[in-house]
MARBA-3410 file (N, C-alpha, C, O; in Angstrom, 1 decimal):
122
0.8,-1.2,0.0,0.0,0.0,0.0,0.9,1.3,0.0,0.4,2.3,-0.5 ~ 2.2,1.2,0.6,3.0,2.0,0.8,3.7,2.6,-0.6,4.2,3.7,-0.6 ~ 3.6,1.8,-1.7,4.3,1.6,-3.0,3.1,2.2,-3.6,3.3,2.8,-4.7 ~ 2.4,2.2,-3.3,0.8,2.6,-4.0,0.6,3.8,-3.7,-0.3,4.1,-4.5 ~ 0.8,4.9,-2.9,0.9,5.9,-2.2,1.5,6.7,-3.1,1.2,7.8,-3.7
2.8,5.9,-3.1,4.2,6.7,-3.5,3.7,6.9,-5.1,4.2,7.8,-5.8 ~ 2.8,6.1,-5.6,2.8,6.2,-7.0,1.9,7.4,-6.9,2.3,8.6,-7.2 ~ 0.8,7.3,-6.4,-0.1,8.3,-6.9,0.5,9.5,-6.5,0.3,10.5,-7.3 ~ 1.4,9.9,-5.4,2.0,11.2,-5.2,2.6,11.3,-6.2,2.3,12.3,-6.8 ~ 3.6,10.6,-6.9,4.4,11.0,-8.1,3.6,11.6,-9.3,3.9,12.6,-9.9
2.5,10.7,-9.5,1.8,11.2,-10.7,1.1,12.5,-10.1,0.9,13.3,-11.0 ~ 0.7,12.7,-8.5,-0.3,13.9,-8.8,1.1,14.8,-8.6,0.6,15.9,-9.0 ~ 2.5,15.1,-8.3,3.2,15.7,-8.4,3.5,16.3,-9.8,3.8,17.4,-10.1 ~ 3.3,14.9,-10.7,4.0,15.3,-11.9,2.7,16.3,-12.8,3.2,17.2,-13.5 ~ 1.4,16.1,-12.7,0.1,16.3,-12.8,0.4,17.7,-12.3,0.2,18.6,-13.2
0.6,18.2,-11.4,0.5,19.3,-10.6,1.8,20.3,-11.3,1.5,21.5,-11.5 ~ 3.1,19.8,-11.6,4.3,20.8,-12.3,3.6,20.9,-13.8,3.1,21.9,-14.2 ~ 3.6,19.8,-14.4,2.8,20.2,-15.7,1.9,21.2,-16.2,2.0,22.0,-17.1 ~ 0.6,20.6,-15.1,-0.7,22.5,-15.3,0.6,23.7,-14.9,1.1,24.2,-15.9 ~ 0.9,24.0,-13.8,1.9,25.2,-13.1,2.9,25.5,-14.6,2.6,26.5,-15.2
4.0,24.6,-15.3,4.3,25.0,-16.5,3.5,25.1,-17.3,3.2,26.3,-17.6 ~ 3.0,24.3,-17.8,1.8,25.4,-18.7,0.6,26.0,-18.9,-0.2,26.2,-19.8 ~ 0.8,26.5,-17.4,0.0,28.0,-16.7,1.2,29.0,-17.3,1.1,29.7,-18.3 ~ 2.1,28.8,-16.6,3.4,29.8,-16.8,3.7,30.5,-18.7,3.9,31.5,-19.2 ~ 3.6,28.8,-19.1,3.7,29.1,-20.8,3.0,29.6,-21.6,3.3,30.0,-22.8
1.2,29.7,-20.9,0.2,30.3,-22.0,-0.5,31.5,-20.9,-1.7,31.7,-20.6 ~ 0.5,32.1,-20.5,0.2,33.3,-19.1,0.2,34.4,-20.9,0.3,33.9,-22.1 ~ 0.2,35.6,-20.5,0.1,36.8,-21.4,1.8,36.9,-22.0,2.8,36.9,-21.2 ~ 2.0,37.0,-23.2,2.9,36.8,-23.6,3.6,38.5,-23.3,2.9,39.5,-23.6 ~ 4.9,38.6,-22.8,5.2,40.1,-23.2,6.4,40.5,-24.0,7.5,40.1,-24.2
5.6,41.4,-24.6,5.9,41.5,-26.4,7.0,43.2,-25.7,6.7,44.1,-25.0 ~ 8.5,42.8,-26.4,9.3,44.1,-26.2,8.6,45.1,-26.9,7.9,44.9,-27.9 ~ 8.7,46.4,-26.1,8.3,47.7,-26.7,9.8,48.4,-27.4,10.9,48.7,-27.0 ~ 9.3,48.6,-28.2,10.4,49.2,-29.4,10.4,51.2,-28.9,9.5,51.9,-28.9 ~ 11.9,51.4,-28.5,11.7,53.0,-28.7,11.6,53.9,-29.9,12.2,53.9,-31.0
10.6,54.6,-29.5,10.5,55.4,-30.1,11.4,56.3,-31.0,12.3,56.9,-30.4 ~ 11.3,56.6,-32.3,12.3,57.1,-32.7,12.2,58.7,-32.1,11.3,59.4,-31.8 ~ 13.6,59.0,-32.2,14.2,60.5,-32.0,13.2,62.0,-32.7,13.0,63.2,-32.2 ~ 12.7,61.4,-33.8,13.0,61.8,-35.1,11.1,62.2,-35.5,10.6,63.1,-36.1 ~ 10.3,60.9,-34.5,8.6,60.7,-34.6,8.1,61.9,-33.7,8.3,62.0,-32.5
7.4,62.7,-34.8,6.5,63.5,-34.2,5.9,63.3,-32.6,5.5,62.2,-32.2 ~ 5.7,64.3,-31.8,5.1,64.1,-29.8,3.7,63.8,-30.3,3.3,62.9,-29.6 ~ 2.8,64.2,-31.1,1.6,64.3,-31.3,1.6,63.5,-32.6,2.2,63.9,-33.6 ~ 0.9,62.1,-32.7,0.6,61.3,-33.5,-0.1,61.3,-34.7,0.0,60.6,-35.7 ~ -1.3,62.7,-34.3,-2.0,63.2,-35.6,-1.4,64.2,-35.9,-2.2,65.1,-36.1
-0.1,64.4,-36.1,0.0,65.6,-36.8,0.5,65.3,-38.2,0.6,64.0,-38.1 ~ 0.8,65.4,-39.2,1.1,64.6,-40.3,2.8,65.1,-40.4,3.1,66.1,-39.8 ~ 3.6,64.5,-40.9,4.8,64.1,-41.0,5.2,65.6,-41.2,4.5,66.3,-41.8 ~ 6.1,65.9,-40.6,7.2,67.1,-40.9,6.2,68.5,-40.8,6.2,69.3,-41.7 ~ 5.9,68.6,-40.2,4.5,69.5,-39.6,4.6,70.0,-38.0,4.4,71.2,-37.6
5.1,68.8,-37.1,5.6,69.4,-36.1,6.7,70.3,-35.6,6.6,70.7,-34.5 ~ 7.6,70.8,-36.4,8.5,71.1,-36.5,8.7,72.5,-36.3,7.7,73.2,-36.5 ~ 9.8,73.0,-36.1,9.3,74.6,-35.8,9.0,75.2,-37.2,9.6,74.7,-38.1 ~ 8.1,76.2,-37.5,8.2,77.0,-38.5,9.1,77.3,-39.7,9.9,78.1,-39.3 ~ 9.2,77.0,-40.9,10.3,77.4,-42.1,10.2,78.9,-42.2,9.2,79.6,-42.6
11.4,79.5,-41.8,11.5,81.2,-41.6,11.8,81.1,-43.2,12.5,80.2,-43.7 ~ 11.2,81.9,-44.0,11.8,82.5,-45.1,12.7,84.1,-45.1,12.2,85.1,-44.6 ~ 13.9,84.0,-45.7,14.5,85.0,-45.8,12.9,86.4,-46.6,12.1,86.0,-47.4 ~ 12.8,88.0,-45.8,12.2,88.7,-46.8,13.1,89.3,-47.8,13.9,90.1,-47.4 ~ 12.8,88.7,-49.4,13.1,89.2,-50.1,13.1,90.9,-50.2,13.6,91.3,-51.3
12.6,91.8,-49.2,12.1,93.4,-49.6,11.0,93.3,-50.4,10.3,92.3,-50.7 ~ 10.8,94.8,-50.6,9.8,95.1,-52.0,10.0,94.7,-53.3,11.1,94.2,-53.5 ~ 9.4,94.8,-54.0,9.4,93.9,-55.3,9.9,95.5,-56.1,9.5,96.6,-55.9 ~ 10.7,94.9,-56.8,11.2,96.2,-57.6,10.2,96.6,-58.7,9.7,95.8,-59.5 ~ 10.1,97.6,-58.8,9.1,98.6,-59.2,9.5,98.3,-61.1,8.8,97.9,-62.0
10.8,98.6,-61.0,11.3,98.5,-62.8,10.9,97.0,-63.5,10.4,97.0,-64.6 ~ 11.1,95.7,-62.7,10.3,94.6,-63.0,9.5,94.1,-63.1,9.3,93.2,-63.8 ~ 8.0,95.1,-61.9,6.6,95.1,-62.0,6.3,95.6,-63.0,5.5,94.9,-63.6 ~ 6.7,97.1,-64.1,6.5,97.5,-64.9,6.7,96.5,-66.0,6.0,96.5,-67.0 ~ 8.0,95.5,-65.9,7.9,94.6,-67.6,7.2,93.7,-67.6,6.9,93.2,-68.6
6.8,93.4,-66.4,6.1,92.3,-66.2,4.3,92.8,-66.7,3.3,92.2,-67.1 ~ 4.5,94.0,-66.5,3.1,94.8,-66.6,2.9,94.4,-68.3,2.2,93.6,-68.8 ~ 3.9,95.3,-69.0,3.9,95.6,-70.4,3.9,94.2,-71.0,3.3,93.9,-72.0 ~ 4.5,93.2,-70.2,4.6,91.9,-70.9,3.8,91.0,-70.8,3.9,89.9,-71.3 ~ 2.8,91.5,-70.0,1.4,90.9,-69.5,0.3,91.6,-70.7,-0.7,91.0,-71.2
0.7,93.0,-71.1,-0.1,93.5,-71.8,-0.1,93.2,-72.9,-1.2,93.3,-73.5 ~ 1.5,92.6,-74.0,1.7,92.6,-75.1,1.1,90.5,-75.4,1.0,89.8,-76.5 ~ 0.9,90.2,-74.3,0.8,88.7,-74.1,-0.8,88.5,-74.4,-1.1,87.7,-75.2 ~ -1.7,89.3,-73.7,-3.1,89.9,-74.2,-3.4,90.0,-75.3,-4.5,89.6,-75.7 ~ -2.5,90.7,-76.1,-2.9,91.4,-77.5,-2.6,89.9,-78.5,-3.4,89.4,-79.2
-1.1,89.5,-78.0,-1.0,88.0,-78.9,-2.3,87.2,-78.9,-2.7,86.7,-80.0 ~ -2.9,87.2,-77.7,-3.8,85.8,-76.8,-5.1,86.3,-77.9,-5.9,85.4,-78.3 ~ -5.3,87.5,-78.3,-6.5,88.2,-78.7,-6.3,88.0,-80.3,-7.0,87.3,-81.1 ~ -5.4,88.7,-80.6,-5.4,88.0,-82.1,-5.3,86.5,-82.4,-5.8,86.0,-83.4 ~ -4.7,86.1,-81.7,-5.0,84.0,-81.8,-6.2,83.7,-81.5,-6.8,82.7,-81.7
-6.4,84.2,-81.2,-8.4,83.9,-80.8,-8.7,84.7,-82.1,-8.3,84.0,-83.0 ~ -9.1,85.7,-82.6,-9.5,86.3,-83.5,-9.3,85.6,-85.0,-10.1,85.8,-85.9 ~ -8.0,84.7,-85.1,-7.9,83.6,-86.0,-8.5,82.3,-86.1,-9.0,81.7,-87.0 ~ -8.4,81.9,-84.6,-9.1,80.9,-84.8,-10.7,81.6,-85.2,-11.2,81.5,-86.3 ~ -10.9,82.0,-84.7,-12.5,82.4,-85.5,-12.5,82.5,-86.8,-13.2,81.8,-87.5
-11.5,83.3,-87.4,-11.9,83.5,-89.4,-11.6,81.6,-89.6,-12.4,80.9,-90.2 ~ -10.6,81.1,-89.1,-10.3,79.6,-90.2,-11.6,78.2,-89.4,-12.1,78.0,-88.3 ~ -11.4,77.8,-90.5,-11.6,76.8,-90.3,-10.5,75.2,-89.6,-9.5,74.6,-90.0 ~ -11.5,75.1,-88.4,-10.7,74.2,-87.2,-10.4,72.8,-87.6,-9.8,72.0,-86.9 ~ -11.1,72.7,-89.2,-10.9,70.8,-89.5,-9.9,70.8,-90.7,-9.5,69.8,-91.2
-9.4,72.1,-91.2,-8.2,72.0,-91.7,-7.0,72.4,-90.9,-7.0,72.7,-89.7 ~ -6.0,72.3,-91.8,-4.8,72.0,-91.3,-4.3,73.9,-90.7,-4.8,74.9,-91.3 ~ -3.5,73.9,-89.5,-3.9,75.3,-89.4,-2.4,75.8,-90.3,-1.7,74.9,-90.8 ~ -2.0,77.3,-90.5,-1.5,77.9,-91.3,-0.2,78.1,-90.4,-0.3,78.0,-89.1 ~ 1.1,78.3,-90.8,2.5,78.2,-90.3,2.5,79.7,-89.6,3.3,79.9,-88.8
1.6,80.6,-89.9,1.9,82.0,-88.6,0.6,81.8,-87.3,0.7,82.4,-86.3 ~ -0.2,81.0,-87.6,-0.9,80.2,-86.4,-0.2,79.8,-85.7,0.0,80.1,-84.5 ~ 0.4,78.9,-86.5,1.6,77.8,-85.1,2.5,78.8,-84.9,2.7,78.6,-83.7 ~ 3.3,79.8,-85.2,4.2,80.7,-85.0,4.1,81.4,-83.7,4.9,81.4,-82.7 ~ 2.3,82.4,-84.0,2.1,83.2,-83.0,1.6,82.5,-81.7,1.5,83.1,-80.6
1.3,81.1,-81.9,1.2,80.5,-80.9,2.2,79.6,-79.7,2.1,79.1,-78.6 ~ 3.4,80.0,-80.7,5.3,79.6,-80.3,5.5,80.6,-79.5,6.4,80.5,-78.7 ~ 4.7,81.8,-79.8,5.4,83.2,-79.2,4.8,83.3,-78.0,5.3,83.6,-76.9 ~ 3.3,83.1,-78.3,3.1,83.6,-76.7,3.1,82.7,-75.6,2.6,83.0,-74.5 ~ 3.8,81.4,-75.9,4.3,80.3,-75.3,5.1,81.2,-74.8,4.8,81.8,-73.8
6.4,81.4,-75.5,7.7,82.0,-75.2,7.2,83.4,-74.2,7.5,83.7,-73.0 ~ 6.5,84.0,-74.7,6.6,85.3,-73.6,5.8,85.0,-72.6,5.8,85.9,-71.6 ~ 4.7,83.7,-72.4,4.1,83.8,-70.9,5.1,82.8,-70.2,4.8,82.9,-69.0 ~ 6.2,82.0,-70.4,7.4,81.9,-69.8,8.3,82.7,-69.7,9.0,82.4,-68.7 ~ 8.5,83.1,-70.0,9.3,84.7,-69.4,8.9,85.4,-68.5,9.6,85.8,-67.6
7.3,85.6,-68.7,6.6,86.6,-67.9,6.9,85.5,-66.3,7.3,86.2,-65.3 ~ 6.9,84.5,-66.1,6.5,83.5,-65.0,8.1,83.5,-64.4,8.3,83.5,-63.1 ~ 9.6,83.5,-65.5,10.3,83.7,-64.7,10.8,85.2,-64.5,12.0,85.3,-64.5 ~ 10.2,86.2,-64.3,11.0,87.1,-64.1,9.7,87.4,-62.8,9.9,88.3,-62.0 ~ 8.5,86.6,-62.7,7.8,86.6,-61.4,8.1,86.0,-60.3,7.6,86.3,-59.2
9.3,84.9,-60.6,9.6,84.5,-59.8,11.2,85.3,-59.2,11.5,85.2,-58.1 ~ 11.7,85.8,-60.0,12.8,86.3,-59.5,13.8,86.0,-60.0,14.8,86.4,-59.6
END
């Protein structure tokens, strides 16, 4: 009976470490937390590169007065092109082939409303 004893303590011993290990093994797993980068916005809704302090722009000054004037004239002579190209397309006909000072004056006021755009920019 003594031998009979000993067995069942062994098995409820062994019965009893088993549940305890795999209590231990299916407990909440803990998952490393990753740091944070240096670099990730404090406020999560802010959208990327938005937190940051303010972009100072240098003030260029006042806009020079002698440049607003060409830009003026070159805005006006850009008009007059835009108006007689319209005034052409009206006399021809749009299902023939158009005429080589159509495509011409239409080369020009390409060329001068890029110009006008870089001397707006500076």
């Amino acid at each position: 009976m003594l031998a009979s004893r000993r067995k069942v303590l062994a098995h409820l011993s062994t019965a009893i470490g088993v549940l305890a290990g795999g209590r231990l093994a299916l407990g909440t797993p803990q998952a490393p937390h990753p740091m944070p980068s240096p670099n990730a916005p404090s406020n999560q809704n802010v959208p990327a590169g938005m937190n940051g302090p303010d972009i100072i722009k240098p003030d260029k000054g006042p806009a020079n007065p002698v440049i607003q004037s060409q830009i003026a004239a070159s805005v006006q002579q850009l008009l007059k092109l835009a108006t007689e190209l319209k005034d052409e397309v009206d006399r021809t006909n749009l299902n023939t082939t158009f005429s080589l000072g159509f495509v011409k004056k239409a080369q020009q006021i390409e060329k001068l409303a890029k110009q006008i755009k870089d001397k707006a920019k500076g």
